[in-house]
N, C-alpha and C positions, 0 to 999 in steps of 0.2 A: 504494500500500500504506500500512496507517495503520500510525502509528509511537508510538501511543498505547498506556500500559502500562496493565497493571489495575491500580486502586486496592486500596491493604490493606484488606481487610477492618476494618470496624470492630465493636465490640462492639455489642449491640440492645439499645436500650431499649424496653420493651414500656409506654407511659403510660397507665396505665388507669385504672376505675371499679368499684366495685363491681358486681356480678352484669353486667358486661358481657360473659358466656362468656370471661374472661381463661383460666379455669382449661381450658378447650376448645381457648383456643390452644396451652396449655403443652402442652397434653395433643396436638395435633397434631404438636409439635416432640419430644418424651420420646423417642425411640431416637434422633432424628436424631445421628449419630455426629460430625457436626460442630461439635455445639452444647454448652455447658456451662447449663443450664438455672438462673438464682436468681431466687430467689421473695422478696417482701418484705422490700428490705436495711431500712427503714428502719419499719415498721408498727411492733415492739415501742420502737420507742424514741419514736415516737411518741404510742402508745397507755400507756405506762410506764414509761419508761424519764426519766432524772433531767433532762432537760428535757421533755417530757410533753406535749403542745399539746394533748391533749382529757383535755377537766375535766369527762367526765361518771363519777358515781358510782353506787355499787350494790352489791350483793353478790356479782352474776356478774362484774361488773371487778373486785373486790378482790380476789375469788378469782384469778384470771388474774393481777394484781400481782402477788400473793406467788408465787406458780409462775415466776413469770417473774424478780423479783429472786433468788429461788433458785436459779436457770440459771446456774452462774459463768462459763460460754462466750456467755453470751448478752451482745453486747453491750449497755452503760447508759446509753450517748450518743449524739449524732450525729455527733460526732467520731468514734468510735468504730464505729459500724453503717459508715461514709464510708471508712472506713481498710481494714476488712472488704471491704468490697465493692472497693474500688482492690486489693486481693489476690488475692480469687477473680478478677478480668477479668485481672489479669498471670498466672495459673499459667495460666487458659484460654490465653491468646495462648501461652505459654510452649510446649505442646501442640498449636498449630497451630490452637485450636478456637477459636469465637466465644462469649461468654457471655452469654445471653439473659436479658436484667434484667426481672424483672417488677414493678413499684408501682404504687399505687392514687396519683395524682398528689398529691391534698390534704396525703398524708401528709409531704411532703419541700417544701411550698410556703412562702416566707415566710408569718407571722401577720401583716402590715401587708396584704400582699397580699388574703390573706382575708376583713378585715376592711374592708377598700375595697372590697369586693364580696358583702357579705350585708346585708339587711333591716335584720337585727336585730343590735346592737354585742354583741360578747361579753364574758366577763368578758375583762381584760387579762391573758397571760400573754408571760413573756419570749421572744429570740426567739434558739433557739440556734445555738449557734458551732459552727461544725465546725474550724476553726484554734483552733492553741494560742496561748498567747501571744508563744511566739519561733520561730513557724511562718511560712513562705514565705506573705508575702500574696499570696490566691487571690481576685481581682475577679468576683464575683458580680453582673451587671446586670439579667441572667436571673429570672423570677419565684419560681423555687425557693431553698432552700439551698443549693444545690451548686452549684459555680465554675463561669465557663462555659468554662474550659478542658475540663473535664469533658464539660460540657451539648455541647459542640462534637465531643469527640470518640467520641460514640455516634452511630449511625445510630436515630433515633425514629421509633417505630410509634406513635401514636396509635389505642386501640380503643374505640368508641364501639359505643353499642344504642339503641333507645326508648325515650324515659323512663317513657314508659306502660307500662312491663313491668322497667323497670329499678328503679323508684320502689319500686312494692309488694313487691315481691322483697326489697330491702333491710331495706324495713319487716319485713316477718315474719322475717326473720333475725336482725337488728340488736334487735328486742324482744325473742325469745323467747331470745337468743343469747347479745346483748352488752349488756342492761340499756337500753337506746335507751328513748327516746319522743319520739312526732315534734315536741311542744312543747321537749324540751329542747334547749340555746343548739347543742349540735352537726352537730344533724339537719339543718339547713339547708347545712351544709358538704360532708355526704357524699352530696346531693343537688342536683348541679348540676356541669352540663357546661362552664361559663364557667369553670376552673383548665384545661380540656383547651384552651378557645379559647384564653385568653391564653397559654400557653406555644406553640401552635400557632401563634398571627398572633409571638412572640417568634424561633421558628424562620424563619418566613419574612420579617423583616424586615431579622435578624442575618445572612441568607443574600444577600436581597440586595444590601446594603451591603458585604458581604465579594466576591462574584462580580459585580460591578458589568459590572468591567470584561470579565467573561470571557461573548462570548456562547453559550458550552458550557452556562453553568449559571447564567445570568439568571431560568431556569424551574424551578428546585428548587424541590422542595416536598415536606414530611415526609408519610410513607406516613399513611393512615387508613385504618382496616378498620372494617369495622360486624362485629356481631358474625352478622349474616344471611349474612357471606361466608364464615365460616368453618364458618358450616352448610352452604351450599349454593353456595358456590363455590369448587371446588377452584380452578379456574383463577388466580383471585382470590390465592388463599395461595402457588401456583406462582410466580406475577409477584412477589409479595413474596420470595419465597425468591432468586429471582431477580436484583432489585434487592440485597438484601441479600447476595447473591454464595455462597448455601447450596445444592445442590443438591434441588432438589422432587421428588426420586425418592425421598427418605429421608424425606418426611412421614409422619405415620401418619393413617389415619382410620378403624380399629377398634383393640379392645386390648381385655385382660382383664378381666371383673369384678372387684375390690379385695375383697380377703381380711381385710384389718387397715387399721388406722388411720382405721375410720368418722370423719368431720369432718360437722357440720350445714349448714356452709357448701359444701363437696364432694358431699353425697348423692348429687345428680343425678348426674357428673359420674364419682363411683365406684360406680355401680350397673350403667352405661350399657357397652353393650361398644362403641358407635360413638355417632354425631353425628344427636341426638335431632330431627328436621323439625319437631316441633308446637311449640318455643321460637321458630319465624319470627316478628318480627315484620311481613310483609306482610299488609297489610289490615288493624292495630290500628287501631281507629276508640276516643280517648281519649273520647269522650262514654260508648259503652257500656263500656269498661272501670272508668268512673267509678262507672254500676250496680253493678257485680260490689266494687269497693273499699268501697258504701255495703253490701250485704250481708253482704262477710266484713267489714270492719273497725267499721262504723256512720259515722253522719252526716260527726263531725266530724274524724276520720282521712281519709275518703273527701276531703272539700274541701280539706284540707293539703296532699293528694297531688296532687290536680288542680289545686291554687295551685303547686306546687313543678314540676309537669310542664309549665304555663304557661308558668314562667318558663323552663325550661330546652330548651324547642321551639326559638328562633332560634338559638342557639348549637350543639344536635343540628343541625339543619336546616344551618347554615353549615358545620360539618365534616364531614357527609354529601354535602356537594356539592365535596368537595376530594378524597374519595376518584378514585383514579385507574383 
């Protein structure tokens, strides 16, 4: 008889990408009675907030600044959004439930990090603190901001898609949306799978250095979902719920049409009473998708994307083959 206990449950971090179906995932877990669902602890403080890391301008971001320093609940730091989120995961445990974190990775990554790993240098911006100054030093080795006391004690999803469907997606969002253009210093940041590698090979290095000795868990390795599994493999999300110690009887994969709160970013997502098949990426062949980016976008859009889809195939390609 095994005399092996279950492990506590830990909180989920969901590490994602833009138009990766993230919003598909949440949207799988939303009734689950077990879960405390938070969506972007750290994007406004990112995107606005008084240490800032993207310095793109315009009238549709100034707009959103001022809306957004007018929020007096809205956290202004990352101190701050970090203290937040350490809050909402104690009341969830306090309740018994799991709090399912969802971020787009780039947003919470060091700027050193970043910059060791794009083309093009950025302009220099500072790199923010999450400790005060007479705060419990919290050792960060980990690629992000956040201690890896922390980094340690979430269970991480990694959710990954095809950059040849993920690329243009962003584009016509991120332009018509967020004031973007694929030449300015940002676009290259929010376009690239290598922030999900490196915290991903960070995970499994920090794991086995720590489980060395243990040969129960010499084989750990952080969950990755593509976002095709959670169209078309329930089983897929079961085994996750699973691992994650959440019951897959509580998943959802229909729901209502959305009445209010239209987002341009959500459309799909709030129009849809279930899990749209024609988003699959099987069979994307990136040569003719590159046609289809030269007619809606023109020439020189078209080869940006298929230079940024380039680069970001080995790094898809390598955490698509971790998936379990």
């Amino acid at each position: 008889m095994s005399t092996t206990q279950p492990q506590e449950r830990k909180p989920v971090f969901l590490l994602s990408h833009p138009r990766t179906a993230s919003n598909l995932f949440m949207k799988n877990f939303q009734s689950h009675p077990e879960v405390v669902p938070v969506e972007y602890p750290f994007i406004n403080s990112f995107l606005f907030g008084t240490e800032a890391q993207c310095d793109r301008k315009g009238p549709e971001r100034d707009a959103a600044r001022i809306q957004f320093q007018e929020n007096k609940e809205a956290p202004k730091s990352y101190h701050e959004a970090f203290k937040k989120l350490e809050e909402v995961i104690r009341r969830a445990g306090e309740q018994e439930r799991v709090a399912l974190v969802k971020e787009h990775i780039y947003a919470f990554l060091k700027p050193s990090v970043i910059d060791s790993n794009i083309e093009t240098p950025r302009p220099p911006r500072a790199t923010p603190q999450l400790q005060q100054n007479d705060a419990e030093v919290r050792i960060s080795t980990n690629p992000t901001l956040l201690p890896d006391h922390f980094m340690l004690s979430v269970s991480p999803v990694f959710l990954i898609r095809h950059p040849a469907l993920v690329f243009p997606s962003w584009y016509k969002i991120s332009t018509s949306t967020f004031g973007a253009d694929i030449d300015d210093c940002e676009f290259p940041v929010e376009v690239s799978f290598r922030w999900s590698r490196i915290l991903y090979d960070w995970y499994l290095n920090t794991w086995s250095k720590a489980t060395s000795n243990s040969p129960l868990n010499q084989h750990r390795k952080p969950a990755v979902i593509d976002a095709d599994d959670t169209m078309s493999d329930r089983a897929a999300l079961e085994r996750l719920c699973q691992q994650l110690q959440l019951d897959p009887q509580q998943l959802s994969f229909e729901w209502q049409v959305a009445k209010t709160g239209f987002l341009p970013w959500l459309s799909s997502i709030q129009k849809s009473t279930g899990v749209d098949m024609s988003k699959l990426s099987k069979g994307v062949d990136t040569q003719q998708e590159f046609v289809k980016w030269e007619h809606e976008f023109g020439s020189h859009v078209a080869h940006k994307l298929l230079h940024f889809v380039e680069l970001a195939m080995p790094d898809y390609e390598y955490l698509l083959a971790q998936r379990g």
